[in-house]
N, C-alpha and C positions, 0 to 999 in steps of 0.2 A: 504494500500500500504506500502509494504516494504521500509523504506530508504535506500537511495544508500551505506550510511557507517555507519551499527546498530551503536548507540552510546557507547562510552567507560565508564565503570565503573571505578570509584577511583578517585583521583584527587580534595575531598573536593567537596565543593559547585560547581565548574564549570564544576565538570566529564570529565578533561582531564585528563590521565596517562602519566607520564614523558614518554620522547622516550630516549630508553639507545644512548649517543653519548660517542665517544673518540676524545680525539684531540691529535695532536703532534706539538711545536711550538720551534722553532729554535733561537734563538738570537747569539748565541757563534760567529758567522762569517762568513761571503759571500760563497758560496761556487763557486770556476768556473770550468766551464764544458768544455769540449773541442772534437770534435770528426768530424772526416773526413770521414768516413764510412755510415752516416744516419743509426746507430744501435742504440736500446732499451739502454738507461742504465740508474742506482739506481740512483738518486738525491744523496743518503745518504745509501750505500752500507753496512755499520755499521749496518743497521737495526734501528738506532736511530730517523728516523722518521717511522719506520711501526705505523701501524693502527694496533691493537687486538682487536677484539670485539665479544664476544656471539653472534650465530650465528644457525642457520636451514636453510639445504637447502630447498629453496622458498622463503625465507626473502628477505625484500628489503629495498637495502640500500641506500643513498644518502651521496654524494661526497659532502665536503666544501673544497674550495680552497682561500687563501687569501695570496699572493707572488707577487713581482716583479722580474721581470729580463731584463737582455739587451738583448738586438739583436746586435750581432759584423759584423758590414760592411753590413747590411741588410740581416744578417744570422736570420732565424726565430727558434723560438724555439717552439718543442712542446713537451705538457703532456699526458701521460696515467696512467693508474694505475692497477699493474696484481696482484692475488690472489699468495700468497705465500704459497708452501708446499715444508717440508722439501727441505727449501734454494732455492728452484725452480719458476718462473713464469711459473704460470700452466692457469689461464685463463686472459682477459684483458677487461678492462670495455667496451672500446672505440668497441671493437667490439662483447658485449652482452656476453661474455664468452666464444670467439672463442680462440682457441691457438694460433693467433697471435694478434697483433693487428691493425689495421688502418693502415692507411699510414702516414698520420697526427694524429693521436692519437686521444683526446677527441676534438670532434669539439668546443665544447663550453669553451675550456680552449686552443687556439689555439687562437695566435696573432690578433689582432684585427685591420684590415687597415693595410696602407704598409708604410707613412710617420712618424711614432715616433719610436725614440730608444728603448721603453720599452715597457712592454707586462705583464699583468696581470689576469688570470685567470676570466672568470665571474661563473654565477653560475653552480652548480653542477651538476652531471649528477645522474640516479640510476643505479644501479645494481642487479639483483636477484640471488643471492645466489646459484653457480652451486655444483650441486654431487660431490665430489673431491677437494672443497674448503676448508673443514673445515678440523680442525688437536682438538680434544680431546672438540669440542663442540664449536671453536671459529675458527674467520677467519682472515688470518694476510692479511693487502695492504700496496701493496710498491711503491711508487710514481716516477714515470718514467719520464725522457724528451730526446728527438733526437732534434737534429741539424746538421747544415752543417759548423762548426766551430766553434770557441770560445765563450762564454756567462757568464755572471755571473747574479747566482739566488741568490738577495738580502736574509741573515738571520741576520740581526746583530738589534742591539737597537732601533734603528731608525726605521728600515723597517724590519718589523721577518717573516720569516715564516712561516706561521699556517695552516695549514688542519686537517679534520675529515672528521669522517663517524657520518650517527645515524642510526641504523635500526628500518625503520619503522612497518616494522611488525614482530613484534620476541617476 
C-alpha cells in the first residue's frame, strides 16, 4: 500500500526538507485605517509589507498572520489577502482565487466574538497558486482589511506586525 504522502528526501537523518517561507514584520508604527465605504484597501500601500515568494501555478500556500488591532465604537475589522500583478489585485485568498473577495474576507482572520476592543488574526488559511498569479516565476501578496470606520493595526515594538507565507509544495 501506497502512503498517503510518499516521504520527503533530504533533510539529514529525519528526511524533512525545509518549506521555503517569507515573512514581513513591521515595528516603525501603528498604522490607522479609516474608511466609510466597506472597500478592499492595502494595510501598507508602499508595498513594504508584500509577500514574494517562488512560486508554480498549483502550489500551495499557507497564510501566517500575527497583528492586533482595534475595533472603533464596535466597528469590526476585517482581513484578506489578493495576488498582486503589475500593481493590481488580481485574485483573493478568502474566496479561492475568485476576482473578488468575500464579504468579510478571510473567515479565520475575522474578529472573534462581539465584546473586546481588539481582534487578532488566528491561524492561517491556504491558497493554490492561480494561472495569472505569478510575474517572472514568483508570487507577490498584499494584505488587505475593510471596515466601517476608524481602527488602528498595532506595528510598533511592543506589538509588531508579522505575517508570511510558506509554500508547501513548490
Amino acid at each position: 500500500m501506497m502512503p498517503l504522502y510518499p516521504p520527503v528526501a533530504g533533510g539529514g537523518g529525519s528526511g524533512i526538507t525545509a518549506v521555503p517561507m517569507v515573512t514581513a514584520r513591521r515595528t516603525a508604527g501603528n498604522i490607522t485605517v479609516s474608511s466609510t465605504g466597506g472597500t478592499w484597501d492595502a494595510v501598507d500601500a508602499t508595498g513594504a509589507l508584500d509577500l514574494v515568494i517562488a512560486a508554480a501555478t498549483g502550489d500551495k500556500l499557507l497564510l501566517l498572520g500575527d497583528w492586533l488591532s482595534s475595533k472603533s465604537g464596535g466597528n469590526l475589522v476585517g482581513y484578506d489577502v489578493a495576488t498582486i500583478v503589475s500593481a493590481t489585485a488580481t485574485h483573493w485568498v478568502s474566496s479561492a482565487g475568485g476576482a473578488a473577495p468575500l464579504v468579510e474576507g478571510i473567515p479565520g482572520w475575522y474578529p472573534q466574538g462581539s465584546g473586546g476592543d481588539y481582534a487578532t488574526p488566528g491561524a492561517g488559511p491556504t491558497y493554490i497558486v492561480q494561472a495569472g498569479d505569478l510575474t517572472a516565476g514568483q508570487i507577490t501578496l498584499r494584505l488587505y482589511w475593510q471596515g466601517a470606520g476608524a481602527a488602528t493595526i498595532f506595528a510598533n515594538s511592543n506589538t509588531p506586525l508579522e505575517w508570511g507565507v510558506a509554500n508547501l509544495l513548490h
